[in-house]
C-alpha positions in Angstrom: 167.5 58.5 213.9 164.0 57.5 214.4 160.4 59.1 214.5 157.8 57.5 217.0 156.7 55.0 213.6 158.3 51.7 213.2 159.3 49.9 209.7 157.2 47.1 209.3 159.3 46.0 206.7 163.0 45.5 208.3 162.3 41.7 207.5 162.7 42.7 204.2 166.6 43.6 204.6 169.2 41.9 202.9 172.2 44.3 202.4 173.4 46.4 204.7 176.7 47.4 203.6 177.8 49.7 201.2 180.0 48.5 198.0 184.1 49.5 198.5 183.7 51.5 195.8 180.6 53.3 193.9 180.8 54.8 190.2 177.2 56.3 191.1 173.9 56.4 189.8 173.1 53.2 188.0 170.9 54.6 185.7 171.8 57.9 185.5 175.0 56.6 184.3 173.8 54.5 181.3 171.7 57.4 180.1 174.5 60.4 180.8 172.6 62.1 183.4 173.7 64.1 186.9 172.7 62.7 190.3 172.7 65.1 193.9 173.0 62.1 196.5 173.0 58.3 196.4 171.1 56.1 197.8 170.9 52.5 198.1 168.3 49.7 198.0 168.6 47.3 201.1 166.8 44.7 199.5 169.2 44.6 196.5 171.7 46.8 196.8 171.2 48.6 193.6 172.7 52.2 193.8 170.0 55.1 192.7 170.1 58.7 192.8 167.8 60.7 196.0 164.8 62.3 194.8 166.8 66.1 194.4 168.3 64.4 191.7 166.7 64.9 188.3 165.5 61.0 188.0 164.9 60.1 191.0 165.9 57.2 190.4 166.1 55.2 194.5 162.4 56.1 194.9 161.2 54.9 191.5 163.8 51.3 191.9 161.5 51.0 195.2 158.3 51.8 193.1 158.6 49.6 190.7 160.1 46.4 191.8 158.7 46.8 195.4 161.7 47.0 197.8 160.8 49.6 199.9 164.6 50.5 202.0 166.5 52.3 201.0 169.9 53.7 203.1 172.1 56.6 202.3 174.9 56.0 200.1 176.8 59.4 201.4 180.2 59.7 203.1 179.8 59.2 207.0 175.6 58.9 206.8 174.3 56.2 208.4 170.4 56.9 208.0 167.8 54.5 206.0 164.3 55.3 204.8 161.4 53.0 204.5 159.1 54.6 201.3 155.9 52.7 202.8 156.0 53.5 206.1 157.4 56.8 205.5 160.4 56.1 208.7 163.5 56.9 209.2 166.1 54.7 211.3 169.8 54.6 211.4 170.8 51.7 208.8 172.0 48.4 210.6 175.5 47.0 209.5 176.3 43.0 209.4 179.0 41.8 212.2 182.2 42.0 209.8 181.1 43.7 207.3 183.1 46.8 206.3 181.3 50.3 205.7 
């Protein structure tokens, strides 16, 4: 998946995989809230809700602290988002690394 835009931040990619196992939401499970879809940031791998959720949490992580990938957390999705650069592009995976 790609449009005819490039990231210009893929230097900026640190995790690639997804965790074995994810409770959800970070912060929409310390405050008690609901999440639609998961995402993840690829800079740190902090686990946020999509912005359908109520918190929106993914886009605000990448707001606020600046790391602008984020990748699908979902079952079988491979797709990654650049906030910036407004791009979509299928999210790499490390050599080894489990999905």
């Amino acid at each position: 998946m790609t449009s005819g835009t490039t990231c210009s931040h893929l230097d900026q990619i640190s995790v690639t995989a997804l965790p074995a196992q994810i409770a959800g939401c970070e912060e929409c499970l310390k405050i008690g809230s609901s999440w639609v879809h998961l995402r993840m940031c690829m800079t740190c791998g902090k686990i946020g809700c999509c912005d359908s959720s109520p918190n929106r949490h993914a886009s605000r992580h990448a707001r606020e602290v600046g790391h602008p990938l984020m990748r699908s957390a979902e079952p079988g999705e491979d797709w990654a988002w650049c906030f910036l650069d407004e791009v979509a592009f299928v999210a790499p995976e490390r050599q080894g690394e489990p999905r």
